[in-house]
C-alpha positions in Angstrom: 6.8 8.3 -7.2 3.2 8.4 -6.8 1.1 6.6 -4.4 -2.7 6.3 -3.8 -3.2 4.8 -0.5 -6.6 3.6 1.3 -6.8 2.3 4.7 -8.8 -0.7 4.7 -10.2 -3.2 6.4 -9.2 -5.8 3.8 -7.9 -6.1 0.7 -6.6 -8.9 -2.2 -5.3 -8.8 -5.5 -6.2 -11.8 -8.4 -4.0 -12.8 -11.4 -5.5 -15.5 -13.6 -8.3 -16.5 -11.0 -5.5 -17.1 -8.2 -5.1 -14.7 -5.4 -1.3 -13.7 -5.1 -1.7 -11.5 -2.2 -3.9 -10.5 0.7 -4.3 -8.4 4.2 -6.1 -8.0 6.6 -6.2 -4.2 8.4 -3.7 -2.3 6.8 -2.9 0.0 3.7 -4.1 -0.7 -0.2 -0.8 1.1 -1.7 -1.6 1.8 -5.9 2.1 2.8 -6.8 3.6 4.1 -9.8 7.3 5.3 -10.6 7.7 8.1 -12.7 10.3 9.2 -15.2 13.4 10.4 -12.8 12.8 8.5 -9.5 15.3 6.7 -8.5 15.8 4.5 -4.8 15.7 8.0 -2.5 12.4 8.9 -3.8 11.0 5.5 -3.4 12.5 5.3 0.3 11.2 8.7 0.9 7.4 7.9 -0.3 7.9 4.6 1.8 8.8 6.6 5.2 5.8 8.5 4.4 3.3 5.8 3.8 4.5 3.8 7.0 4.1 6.7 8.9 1.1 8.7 7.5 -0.8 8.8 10.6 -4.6 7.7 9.1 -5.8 5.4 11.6 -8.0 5.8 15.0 -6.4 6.2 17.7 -8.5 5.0 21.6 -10.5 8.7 20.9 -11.4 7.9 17.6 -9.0 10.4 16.0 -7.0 9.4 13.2 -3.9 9.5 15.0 -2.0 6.7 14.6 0.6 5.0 11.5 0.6 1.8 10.1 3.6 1.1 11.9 1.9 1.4 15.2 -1.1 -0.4 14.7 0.3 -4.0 13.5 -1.3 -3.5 9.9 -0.1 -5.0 6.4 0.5 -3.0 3.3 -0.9 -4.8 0.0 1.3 -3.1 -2.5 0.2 -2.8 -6.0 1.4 -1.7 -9.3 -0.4 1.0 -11.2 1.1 3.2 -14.0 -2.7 4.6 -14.2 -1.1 6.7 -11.6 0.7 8.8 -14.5 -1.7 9.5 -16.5 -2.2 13.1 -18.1 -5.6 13.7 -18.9 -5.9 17.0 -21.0 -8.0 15.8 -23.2 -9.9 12.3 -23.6 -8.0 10.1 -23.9 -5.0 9.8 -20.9 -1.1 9.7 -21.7 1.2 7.8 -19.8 4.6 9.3 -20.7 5.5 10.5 -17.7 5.2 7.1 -16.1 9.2 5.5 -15.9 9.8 2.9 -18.6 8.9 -0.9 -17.3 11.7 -2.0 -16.0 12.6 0.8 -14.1 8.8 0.9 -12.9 9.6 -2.5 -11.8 12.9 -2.1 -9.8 11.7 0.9 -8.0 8.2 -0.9 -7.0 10.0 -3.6 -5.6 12.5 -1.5 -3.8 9.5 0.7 -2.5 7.9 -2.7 -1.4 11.5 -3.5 0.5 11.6 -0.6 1.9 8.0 -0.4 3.4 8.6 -4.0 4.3 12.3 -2.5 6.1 9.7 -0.4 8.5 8.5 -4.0 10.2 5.2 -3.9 7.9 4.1 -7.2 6.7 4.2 -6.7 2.9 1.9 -8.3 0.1 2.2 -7.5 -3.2 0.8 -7.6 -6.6 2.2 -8.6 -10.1 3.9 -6.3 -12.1 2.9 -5.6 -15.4 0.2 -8.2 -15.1 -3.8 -7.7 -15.6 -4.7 -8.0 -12.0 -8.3 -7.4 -10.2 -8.1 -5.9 -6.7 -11.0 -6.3 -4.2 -10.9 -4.0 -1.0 -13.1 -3.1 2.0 -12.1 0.7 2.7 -12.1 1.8 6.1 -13.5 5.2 6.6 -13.3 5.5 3.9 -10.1 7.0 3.9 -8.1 7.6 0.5 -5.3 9.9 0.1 -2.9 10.6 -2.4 0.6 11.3 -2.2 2.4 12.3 -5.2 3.1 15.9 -6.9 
Protein backbone atom coordinates (compact mmCIF):
# COMPACT_ATOMS: atom_id res chain seq x y z
CA UNK A 1 0.00 0.00 0.00
CA UNK A 2 0.82 3.54 -0.54
CA UNK A 3 0.10 6.44 1.58
CA UNK A 4 0.57 10.20 1.23
CA UNK A 5 0.16 11.70 4.57
CA UNK A 6 0.10 15.56 5.61
CA UNK A 7 -0.14 16.77 9.13
CA UNK A 8 -2.62 19.34 9.30
CA UNK A 9 -4.31 21.57 11.06
CA UNK A 10 -7.62 20.70 9.51
CA UNK A 11 -9.00 18.86 6.93
CA UNK A 12 -12.71 17.68 5.27
CA UNK A 13 -13.72 15.70 2.40
CA UNK A 14 -17.17 16.70 0.15
CA UNK A 15 -19.34 14.15 -1.85
CA UNK A 16 -22.25 15.82 -3.70
CA UNK A 17 -22.02 19.25 -1.78
CA UNK A 18 -22.35 17.25 1.73
CA UNK A 19 -19.29 16.93 3.91
CA UNK A 20 -18.93 13.12 4.95
CA UNK A 21 -15.93 13.64 7.09
CA UNK A 22 -13.84 16.05 8.97
CA UNK A 23 -10.87 16.70 11.68
CA UNK A 24 -9.49 18.77 13.41
CA UNK A 25 -5.36 18.43 14.22
CA UNK A 26 -4.39 15.28 12.92
CA UNK A 27 -3.20 13.35 9.67
CA UNK A 28 -4.83 13.85 5.88
CA UNK A 29 -4.07 9.97 4.93
CA UNK A 30 -4.38 9.76 0.61
CA UNK A 31 -4.33 5.84 0.47
CA UNK A 32 -4.11 3.48 -2.29
CA UNK A 33 -3.84 -0.50 -2.38
CA UNK A 34 -1.81 -1.91 -4.86
CA UNK A 35 -1.96 -5.17 -6.84
CA UNK A 36 -0.65 -7.88 -4.08
CA UNK A 37 -1.46 -6.22 -0.60
CA UNK A 38 -3.26 -8.04 1.31
CA UNK A 39 -4.40 -7.19 5.45
CA UNK A 40 -0.43 -7.48 6.82
CA UNK A 41 0.56 -4.75 4.52
CA UNK A 42 -2.33 -2.62 5.33
CA UNK A 43 -1.73 -3.17 9.23
CA UNK A 44 1.88 -2.67 8.62
CA UNK A 45 1.37 0.91 6.76
CA UNK A 46 -1.22 1.65 9.58
CA UNK A 47 1.49 1.03 12.53
CA UNK A 48 3.57 3.33 10.62
CA UNK A 49 1.22 6.15 10.02
CA UNK A 50 0.06 6.08 13.76
CA UNK A 51 3.40 6.24 14.79
CA UNK A 52 5.40 8.39 12.31
CA UNK A 53 6.61 10.82 14.67
CA UNK A 54 5.83 14.28 12.51
CA UNK A 55 4.51 16.51 15.17
CA UNK A 56 6.21 19.21 17.69
CA UNK A 57 7.01 18.15 20.55
CA UNK A 58 7.29 21.24 23.92
CA UNK A 59 10.97 22.13 21.93
CA UNK A 60 9.45 22.53 18.76
CA UNK A 61 10.98 19.32 17.32
CA UNK A 62 8.95 17.04 15.45
CA UNK A 63 9.00 14.45 17.92
CA UNK A 64 5.93 13.16 18.59
CA UNK A 65 3.08 10.52 16.78
CA UNK A 66 -0.39 10.90 16.22
CA UNK A 67 -1.07 8.57 18.77
CA UNK A 68 0.50 10.83 21.40
CA UNK A 69 -0.86 13.96 20.56
CA UNK A 70 -4.90 13.23 20.58
CA UNK A 71 -5.15 13.89 16.71
CA UNK A 72 -7.69 12.39 14.09
CA UNK A 73 -6.80 10.73 10.87
CA UNK A 74 -9.15 11.77 7.84
CA UNK A 75 -8.53 8.81 5.66
CA UNK A 76 -9.07 8.99 1.97
CA UNK A 77 -9.19 6.99 -1.01
CA UNK A 78 -6.87 7.71 -3.93
CA UNK A 79 -5.73 5.26 -6.64
CA UNK A 80 -3.86 8.49 -8.15
CA UNK A 81 -1.39 6.97 -5.80
CA UNK A 82 -0.54 4.19 -8.51
CA UNK A 83 0.00 5.91 -11.21
CA UNK A 84 3.07 5.29 -13.67
CA UNK A 85 3.97 8.22 -15.35
CA UNK A 86 6.55 7.29 -18.15
CA UNK A 87 5.14 9.17 -20.50
CA UNK A 88 2.01 11.62 -20.59
CA UNK A 89 -0.42 10.30 -19.85
CA UNK A 90 -0.36 8.08 -16.23
CA UNK A 91 -1.35 4.28 -15.92
CA UNK A 92 -3.04 2.85 -13.08
CA UNK A 93 -2.41 -0.82 -13.44
CA UNK A 94 -0.58 -1.39 -10.65
CA UNK A 95 -3.32 0.00 -8.52
CA UNK A 96 -5.41 -3.45 -6.86
CA UNK A 97 -8.80 -3.97 -8.72
CA UNK A 98 -11.87 -1.99 -6.84
CA UNK A 99 -12.97 -4.13 -4.70
CA UNK A 100 -9.97 -5.21 -3.27
CA UNK A 101 -8.89 -1.40 -3.09
CA UNK A 102 -11.96 -1.20 -1.09
CA UNK A 103 -11.55 -3.95 1.46
CA UNK A 104 -8.01 -3.16 2.18
CA UNK A 105 -8.89 0.75 2.64
CA UNK A 106 -11.42 -0.05 5.03
CA UNK A 107 -9.28 -2.51 6.85
CA UNK A 108 -6.37 0.14 6.91
CA UNK A 109 -8.96 2.65 8.26
CA UNK A 110 -9.86 -0.26 11.17
CA UNK A 111 -6.72 -0.72 11.88
CA UNK A 112 -5.55 2.97 12.31
CA UNK A 113 -8.80 3.48 14.10
CA UNK A 114 -7.42 -0.05 16.40
CA UNK A 115 -4.41 2.45 17.49
CA UNK A 116 -7.17 4.69 19.66
CA UNK A 117 -7.18 7.32 16.55
CA UNK A 118 -10.40 8.87 15.92
CA UNK A 119 -11.00 7.90 12.28
CA UNK A 120 -12.92 9.97 9.43
CA UNK A 121 -13.14 8.76 6.19
CA UNK A 122 -13.87 9.47 2.71
CA UNK A 123 -16.03 7.63 -0.04
CA UNK A 124 -14.72 5.06 -2.01
CA UNK A 125 -14.81 5.20 -5.48
CA UNK A 126 -16.67 8.44 -5.32
CA UNK A 127 -15.74 11.99 -6.93
CA UNK A 128 -14.84 13.67 -3.71
CA UNK A 129 -13.17 17.33 -3.05
CA UNK A 130 -10.88 17.54 -0.09
CA UNK A 131 -10.09 20.85 1.62
CA UNK A 132 -6.98 20.93 4.07
CA UNK A 133 -4.93 23.41 6.22
CA UNK A 134 -1.29 21.78 6.25
CA UNK A 135 0.58 22.18 9.16
CA UNK A 136 4.16 22.82 8.50
CA UNK A 137 3.73 22.10 5.96
CA UNK A 138 4.64 18.68 6.47
CA UNK A 139 3.95 15.96 3.59
CA UNK A 140 5.54 12.64 3.46
CA UNK A 141 5.12 9.69 1.54
CA UNK A 142 5.27 6.24 2.43
CA UNK A 143 5.05 3.71 -0.18
CA UNK A 144 7.93 1.92 -2.37
Amino acid sequence: MRALIQRVSSASVTVDGRTVGAIGPGLLVLVCAMQGDDEKEAERLARKVVNLRIFRDDDGRMNRALTDTGGAALIVSQFTLAAETRGNRPGFSAAAPPDEGKRLYEHFSRAVAGHGVTVANGVFGAEMQVALVNDGPVTIWLGE
